[in-house]
Backbone as numpy.savetxt, mean C-alpha at the origin, in Angstrom:
# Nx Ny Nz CAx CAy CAz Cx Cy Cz
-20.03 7.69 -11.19 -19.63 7.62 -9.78 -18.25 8.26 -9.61
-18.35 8.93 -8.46 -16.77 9.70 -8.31 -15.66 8.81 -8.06
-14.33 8.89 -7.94 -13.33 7.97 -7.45 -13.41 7.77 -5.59
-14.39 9.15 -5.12 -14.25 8.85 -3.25 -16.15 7.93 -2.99
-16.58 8.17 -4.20 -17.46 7.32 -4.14 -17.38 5.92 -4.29
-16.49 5.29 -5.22 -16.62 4.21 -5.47 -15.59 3.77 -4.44
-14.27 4.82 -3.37 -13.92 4.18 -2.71 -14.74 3.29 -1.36
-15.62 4.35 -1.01 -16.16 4.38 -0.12 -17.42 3.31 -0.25
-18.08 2.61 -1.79 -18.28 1.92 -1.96 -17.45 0.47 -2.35
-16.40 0.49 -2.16 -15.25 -0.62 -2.12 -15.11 -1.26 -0.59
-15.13 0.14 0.17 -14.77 -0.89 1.17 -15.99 -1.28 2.07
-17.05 -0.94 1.97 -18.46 -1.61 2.48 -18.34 -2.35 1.92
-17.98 -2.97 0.42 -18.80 -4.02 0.05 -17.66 -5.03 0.48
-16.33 -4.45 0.79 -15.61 -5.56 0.56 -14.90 -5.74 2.50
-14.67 -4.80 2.54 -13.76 -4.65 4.14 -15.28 -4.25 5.57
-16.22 -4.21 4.94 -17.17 -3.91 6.00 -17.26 -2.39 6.19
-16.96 -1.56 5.41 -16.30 -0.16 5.95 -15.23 0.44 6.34
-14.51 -0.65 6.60 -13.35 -0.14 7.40 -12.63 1.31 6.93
-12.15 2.07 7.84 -11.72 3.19 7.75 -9.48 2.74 7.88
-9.67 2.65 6.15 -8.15 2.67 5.85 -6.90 3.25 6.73
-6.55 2.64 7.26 -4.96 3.45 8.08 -3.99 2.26 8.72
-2.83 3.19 8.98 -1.94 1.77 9.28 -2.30 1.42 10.83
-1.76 0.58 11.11 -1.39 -0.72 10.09 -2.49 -1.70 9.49
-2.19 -1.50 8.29 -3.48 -1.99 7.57 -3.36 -3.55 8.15
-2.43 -4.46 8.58 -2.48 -5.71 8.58 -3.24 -6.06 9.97
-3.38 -5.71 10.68 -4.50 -5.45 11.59 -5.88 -4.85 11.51
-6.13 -4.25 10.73 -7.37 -3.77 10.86 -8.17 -4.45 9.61
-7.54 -5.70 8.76 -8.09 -6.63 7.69 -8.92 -7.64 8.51
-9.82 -8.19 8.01 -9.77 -9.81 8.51 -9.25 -10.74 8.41
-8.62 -10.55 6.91 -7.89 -11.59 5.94 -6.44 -10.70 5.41
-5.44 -11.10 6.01 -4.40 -10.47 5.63 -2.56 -11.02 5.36
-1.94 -10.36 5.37 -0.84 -10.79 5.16 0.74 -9.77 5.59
1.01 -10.35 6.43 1.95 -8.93 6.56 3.72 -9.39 6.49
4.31 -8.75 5.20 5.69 -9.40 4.82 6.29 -8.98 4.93
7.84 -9.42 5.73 8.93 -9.30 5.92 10.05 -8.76 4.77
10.05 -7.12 4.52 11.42 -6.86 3.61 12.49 -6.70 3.68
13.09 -7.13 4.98 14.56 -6.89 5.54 14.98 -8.06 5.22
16.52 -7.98 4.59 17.34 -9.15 4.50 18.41 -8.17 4.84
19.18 -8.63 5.84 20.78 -8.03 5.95 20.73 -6.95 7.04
21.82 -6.57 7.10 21.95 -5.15 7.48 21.48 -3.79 7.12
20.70 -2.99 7.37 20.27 -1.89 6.64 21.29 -0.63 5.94
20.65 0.00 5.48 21.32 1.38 4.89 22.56 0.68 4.23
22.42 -0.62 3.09 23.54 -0.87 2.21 22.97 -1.16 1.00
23.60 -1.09 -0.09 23.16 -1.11 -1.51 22.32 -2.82 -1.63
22.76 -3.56 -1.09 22.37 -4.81 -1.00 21.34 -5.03 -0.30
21.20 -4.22 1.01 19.56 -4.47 2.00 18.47 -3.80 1.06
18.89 -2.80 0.00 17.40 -2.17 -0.50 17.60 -2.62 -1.77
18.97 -3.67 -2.02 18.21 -4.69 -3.60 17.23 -5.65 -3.09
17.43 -5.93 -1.52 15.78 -7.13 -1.09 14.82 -6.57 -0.76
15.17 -5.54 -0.32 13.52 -4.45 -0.21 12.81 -4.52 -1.18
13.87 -3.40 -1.94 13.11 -3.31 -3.53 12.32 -4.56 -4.33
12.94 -5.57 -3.88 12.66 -6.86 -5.16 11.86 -7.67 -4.90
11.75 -7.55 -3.05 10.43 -8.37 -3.02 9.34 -7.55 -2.80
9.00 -5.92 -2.47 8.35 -5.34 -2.19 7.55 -5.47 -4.01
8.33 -5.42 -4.90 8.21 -5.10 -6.28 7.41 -6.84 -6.97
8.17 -7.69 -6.44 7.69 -8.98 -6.94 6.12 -9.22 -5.89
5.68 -8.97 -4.44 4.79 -8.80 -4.23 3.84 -8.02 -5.13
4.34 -6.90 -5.39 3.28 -5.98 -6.38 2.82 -6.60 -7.49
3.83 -7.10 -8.62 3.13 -7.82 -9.85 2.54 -9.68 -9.39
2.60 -10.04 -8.43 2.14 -11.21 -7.97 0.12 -10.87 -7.59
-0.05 -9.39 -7.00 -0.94 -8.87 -6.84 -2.01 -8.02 -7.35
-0.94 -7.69 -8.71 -1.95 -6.86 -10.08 -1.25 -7.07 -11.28
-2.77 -8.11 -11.89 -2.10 -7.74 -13.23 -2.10 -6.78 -14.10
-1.02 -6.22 -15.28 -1.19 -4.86 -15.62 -2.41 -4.74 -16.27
-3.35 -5.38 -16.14 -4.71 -4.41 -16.93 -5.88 -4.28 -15.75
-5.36 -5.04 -14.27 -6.11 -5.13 -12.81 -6.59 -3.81 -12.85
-7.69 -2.99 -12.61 -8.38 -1.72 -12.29 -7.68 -1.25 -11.01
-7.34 -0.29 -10.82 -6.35 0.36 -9.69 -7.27 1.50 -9.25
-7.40 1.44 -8.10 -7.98 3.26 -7.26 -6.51 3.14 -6.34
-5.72 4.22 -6.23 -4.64 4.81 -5.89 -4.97 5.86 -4.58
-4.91 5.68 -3.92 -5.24 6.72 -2.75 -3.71 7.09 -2.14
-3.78 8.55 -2.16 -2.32 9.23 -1.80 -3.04 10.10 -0.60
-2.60 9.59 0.63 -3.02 10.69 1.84 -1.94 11.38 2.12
-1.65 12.21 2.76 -0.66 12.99 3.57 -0.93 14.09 4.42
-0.45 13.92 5.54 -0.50 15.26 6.82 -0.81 16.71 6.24
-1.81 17.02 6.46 -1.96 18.72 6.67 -1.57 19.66 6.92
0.17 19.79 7.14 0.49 21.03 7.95 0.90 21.91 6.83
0.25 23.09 7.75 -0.38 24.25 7.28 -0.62 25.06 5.92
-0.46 25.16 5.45 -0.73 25.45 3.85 -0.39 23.74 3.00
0.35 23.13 3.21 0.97 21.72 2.96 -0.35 21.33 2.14
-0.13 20.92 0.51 -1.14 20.90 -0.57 -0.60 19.55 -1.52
-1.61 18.59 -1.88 -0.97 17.56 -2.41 -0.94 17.95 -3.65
0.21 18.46 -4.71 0.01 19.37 -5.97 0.43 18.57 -7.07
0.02 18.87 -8.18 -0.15 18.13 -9.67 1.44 17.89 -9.98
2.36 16.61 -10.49 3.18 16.98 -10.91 4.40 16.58 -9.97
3.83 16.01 -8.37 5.08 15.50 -7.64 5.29 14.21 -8.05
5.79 13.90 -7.09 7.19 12.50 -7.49 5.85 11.59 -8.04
5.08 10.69 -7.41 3.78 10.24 -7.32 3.41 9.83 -9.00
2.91 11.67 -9.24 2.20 11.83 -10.56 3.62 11.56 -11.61
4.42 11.82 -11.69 5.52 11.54 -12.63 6.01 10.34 -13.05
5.11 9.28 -11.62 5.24 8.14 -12.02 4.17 7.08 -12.57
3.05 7.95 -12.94 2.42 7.60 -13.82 2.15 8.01 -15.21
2.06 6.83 -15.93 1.98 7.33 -17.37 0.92 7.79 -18.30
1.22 9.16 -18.49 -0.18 9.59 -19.60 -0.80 10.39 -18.43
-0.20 10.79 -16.89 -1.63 11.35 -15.87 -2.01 12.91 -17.03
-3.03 12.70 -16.49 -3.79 14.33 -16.52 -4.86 14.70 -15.14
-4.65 16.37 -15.27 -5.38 16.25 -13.85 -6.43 16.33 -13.65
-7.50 16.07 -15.10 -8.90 15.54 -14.98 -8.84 14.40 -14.61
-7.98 13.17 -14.48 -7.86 11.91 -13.52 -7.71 12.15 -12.18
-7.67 13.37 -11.44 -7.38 13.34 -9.94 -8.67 13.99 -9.39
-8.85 13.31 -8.05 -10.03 14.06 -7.31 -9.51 13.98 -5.77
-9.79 15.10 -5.27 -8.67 15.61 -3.98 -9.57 15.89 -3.08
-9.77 15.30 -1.92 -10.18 15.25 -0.57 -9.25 15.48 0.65
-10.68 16.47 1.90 -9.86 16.18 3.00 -10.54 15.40 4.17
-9.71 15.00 5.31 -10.24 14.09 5.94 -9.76 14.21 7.20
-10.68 13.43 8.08 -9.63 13.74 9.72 -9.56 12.21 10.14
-9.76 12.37 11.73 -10.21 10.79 12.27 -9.14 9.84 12.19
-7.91 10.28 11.42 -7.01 9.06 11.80 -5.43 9.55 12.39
-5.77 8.56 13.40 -4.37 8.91 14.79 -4.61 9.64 14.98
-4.82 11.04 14.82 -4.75 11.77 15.95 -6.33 12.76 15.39
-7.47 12.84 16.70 -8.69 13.28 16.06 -8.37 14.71 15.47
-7.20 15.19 15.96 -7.02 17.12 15.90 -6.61 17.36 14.42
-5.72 16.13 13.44 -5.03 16.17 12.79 -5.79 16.40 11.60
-5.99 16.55 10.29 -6.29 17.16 9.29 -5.59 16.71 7.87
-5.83 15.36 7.11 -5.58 14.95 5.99 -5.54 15.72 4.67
-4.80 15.41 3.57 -5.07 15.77 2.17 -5.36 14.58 1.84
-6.13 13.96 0.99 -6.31 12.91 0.26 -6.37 13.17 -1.20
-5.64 11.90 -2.41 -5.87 11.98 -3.86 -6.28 10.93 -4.07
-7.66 10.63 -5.17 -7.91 9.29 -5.64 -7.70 9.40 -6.94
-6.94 8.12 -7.73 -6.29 8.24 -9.22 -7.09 6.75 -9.45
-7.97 6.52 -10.64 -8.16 5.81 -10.72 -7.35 5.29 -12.15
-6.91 3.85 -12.49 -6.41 3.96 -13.66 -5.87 2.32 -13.59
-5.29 1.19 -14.39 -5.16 0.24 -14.65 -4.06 0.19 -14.11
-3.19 -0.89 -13.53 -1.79 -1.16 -13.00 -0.66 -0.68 -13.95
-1.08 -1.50 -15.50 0.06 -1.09 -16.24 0.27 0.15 -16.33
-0.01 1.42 -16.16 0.45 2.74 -16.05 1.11 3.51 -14.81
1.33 2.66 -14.10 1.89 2.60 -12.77 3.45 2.30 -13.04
4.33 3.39 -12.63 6.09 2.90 -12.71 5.53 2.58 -11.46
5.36 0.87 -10.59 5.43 0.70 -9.39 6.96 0.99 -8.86
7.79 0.23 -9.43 9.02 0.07 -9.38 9.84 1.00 -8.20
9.58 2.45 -8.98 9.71 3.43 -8.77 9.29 4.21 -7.93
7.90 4.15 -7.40 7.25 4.06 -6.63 7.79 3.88 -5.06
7.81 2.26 -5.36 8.42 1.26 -3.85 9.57 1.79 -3.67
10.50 2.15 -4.94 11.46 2.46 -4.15 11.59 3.64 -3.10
10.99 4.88 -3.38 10.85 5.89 -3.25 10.07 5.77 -1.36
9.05 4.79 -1.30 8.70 4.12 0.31 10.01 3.83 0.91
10.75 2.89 0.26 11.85 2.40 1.29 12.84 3.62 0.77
13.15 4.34 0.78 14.29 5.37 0.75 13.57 6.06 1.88
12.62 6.66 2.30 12.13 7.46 2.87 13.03 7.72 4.11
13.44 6.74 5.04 13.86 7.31 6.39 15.15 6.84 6.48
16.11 7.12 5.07 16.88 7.38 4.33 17.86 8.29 3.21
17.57 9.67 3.74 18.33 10.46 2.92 19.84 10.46 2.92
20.14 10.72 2.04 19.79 11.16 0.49 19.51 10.07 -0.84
19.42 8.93 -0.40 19.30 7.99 -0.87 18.06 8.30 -2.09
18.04 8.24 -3.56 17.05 8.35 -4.54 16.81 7.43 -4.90
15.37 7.46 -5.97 14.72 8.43 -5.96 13.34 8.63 -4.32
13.20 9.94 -3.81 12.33 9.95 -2.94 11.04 10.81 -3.01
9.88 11.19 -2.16 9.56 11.55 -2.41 9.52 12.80 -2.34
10.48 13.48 -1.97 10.71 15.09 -1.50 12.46 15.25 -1.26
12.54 16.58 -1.66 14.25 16.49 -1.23 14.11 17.09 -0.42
13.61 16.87 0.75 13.89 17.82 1.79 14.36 17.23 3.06
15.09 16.01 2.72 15.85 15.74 3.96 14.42 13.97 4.70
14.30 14.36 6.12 13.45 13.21 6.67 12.00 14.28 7.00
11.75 14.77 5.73 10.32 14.92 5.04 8.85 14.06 5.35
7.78 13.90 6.45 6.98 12.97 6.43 6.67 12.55 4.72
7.06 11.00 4.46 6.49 10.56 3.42 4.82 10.56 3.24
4.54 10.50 2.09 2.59 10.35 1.93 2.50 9.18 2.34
1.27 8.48 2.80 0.73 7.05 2.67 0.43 6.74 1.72
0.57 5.66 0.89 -0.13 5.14 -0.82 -0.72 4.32 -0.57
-2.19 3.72 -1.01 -2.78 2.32 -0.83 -3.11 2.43 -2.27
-3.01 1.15 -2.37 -2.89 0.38 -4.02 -4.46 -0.53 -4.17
-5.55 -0.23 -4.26 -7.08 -0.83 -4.23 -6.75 -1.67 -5.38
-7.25 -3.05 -5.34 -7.21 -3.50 -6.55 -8.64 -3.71 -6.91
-9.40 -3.40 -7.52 -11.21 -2.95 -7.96 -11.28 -4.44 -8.26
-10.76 -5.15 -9.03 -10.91 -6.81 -9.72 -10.58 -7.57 -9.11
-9.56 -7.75 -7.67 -9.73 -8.55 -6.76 -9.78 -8.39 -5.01
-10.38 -7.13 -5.11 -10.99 -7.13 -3.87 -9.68 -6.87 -3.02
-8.61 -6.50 -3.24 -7.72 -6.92 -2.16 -7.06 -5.18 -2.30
-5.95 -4.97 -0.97 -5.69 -3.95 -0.76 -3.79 -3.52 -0.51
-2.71 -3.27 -1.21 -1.67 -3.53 -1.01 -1.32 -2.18 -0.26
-0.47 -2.24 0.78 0.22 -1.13 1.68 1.71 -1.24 1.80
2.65 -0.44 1.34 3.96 -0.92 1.57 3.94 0.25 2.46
4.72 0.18 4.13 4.40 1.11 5.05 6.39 1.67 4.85
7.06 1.30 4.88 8.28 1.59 4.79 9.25 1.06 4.48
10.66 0.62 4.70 11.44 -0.59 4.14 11.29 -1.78 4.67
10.64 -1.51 5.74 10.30 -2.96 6.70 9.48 -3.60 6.42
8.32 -3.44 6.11 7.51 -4.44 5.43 6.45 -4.01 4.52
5.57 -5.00 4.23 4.24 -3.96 3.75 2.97 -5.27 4.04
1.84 -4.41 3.87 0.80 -5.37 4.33 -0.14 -5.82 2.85
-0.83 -6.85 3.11 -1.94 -6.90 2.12 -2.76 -7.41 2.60
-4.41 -7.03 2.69 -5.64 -7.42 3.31 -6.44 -7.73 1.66
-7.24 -8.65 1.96 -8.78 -8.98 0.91 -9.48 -9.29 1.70
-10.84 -9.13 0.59 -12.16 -9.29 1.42 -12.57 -10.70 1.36
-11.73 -11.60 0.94 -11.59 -13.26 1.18 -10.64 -13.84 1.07
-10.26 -14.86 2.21 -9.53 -16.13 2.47 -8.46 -16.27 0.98
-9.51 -16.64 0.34 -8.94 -17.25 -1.58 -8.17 -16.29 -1.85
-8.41 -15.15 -1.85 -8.03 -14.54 -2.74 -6.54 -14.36 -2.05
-6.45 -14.55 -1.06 -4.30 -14.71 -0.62 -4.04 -15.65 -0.52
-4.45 -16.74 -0.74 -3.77 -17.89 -0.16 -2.50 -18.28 -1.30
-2.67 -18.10 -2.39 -1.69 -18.47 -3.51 -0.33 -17.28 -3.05
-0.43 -16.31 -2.18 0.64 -15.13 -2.42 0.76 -16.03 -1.00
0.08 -16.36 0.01 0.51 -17.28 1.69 0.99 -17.96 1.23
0.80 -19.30 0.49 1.68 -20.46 -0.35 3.00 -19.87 -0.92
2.94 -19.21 -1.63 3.67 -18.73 -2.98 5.21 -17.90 -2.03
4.84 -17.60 -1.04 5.87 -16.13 -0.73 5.80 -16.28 1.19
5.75 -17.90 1.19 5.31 -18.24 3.17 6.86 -17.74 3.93
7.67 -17.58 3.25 8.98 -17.56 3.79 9.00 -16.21 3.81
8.58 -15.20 3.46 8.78 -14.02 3.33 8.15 -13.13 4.56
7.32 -14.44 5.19 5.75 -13.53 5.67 6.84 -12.75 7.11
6.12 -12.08 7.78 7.01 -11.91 9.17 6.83 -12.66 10.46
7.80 -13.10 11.06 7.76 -14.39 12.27 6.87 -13.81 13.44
6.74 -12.28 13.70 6.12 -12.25 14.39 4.90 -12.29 14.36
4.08 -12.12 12.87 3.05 -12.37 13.32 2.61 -13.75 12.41
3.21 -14.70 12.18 3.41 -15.91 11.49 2.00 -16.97 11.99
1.96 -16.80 13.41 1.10 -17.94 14.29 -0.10 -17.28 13.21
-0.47 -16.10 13.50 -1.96 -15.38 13.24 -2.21 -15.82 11.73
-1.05 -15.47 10.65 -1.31 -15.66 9.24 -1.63 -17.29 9.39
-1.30 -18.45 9.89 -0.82 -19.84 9.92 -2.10 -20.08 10.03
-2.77 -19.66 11.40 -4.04 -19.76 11.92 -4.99 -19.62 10.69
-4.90 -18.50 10.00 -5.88 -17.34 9.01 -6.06 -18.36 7.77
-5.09 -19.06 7.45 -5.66 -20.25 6.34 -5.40 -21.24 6.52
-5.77 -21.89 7.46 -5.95 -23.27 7.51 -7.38 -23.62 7.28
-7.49 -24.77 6.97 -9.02 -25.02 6.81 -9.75 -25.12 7.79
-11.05 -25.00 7.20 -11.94 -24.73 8.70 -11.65 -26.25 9.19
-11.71 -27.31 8.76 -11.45 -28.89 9.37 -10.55 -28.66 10.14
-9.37 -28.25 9.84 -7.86 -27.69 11.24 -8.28 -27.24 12.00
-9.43 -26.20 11.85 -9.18 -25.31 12.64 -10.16 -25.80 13.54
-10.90 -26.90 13.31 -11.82 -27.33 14.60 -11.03 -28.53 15.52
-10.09 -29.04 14.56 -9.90 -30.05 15.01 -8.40 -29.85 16.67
């Protein structure tokens, strides 16, 4: 099975189909959407809480031997080619580019617009996440490293993090927060428990609502 096959068989079996895009914390049934701002922004100290909980979400969510499909989208403009060897691939260990399979795609935000897509399939532990996240929250941040392009306020790629062994889906959208959807209740409630202070106030009622027991929720 290809890597856009088995995506595309991931999310029927698990999301109903859903067609991946932000904000992923809305378009889940079962989700979670967390708060990474502490402080003032653009200081060495606001992106040590970015970084650390964006990063402690991640290993709370895969363990390093969890099966990973990696999906790297990014905007189409005009020759604009997702190529072997950027920031991305450097941060995985051991890639080769018989591990990549490269799609294009339309249909999201805007119908005219025109995707690159990469699917990497491969285990968590070969993932510098670290490195990664940071590289999300630097984005609308130059010159701040490491990023994913030196070219100034560069559209960043989108990354979604599939986890194949528990059904669930991690999105870090920028320094502000990031989302996580599964295709069941269970499978977040220990990261809702575990990390409730983190979640974001605005949409707090909806997550509050989303696991309570069905007995609460009739009563």
């Amino acid at each position: 099975m290809t890597a856009p096959q088995e995506y595309r068989q991931f999310m029927t079996a698990h999301f109903s189909g859903l067609a991946l895009q932000k904000p992923v914390f809305y378009q889940g049934t079962y989700g979670l959407r967390v708060d990474l701002q502490v402080g003032e922004t653009n200081t060495d100290e606001y992106f040590r809480h970015v970084i650390g909980r964006a990063t402690t979400l991640f290993e709370a969510a895969f363990a390093p031997d969890d099966r990973v499909l990696l999906l790297i989208r990014d905007y189409k403009y005009r020759r604009r080619k997702i190529r072997f060897g950027n920031f991305v691939h450097r941060q995985i260990r051991g890639l080769v580019k018989g591990e990549l399979t490269y799609t294009k795609t339309g249909g999201f935000y805007d119908p005219s617009r025109v995707w690159n897509q990469e699917f990497i399939r491969l285990p968590a532990h070969r993932i510098a996440h670290q490195q990664v996240l940071t590289a999300i929250a630097h984005a609308d941040f130059p010159p701040r490293a490491p990023r994913f392009s030196g070219r100034g306020l560069w559209q960043a790629p989108e990354l979604y993090f599939l986890n194949l062994d528990r059904a669930l889906i991690f999105h870090m959208y920028d320094d502000r927060g990031l989302d996580l959807i599964a295709g069941d209740r269970q499978t977040l409630r220990p990261l809702y428990e575990q990390f409730n202070t983190w979640l974001l106030d605005y949409d707090r009622s909806r997550m509050d609502l989303m696991f309570k027991s069905d007995q609460e929720r009739l009563s």
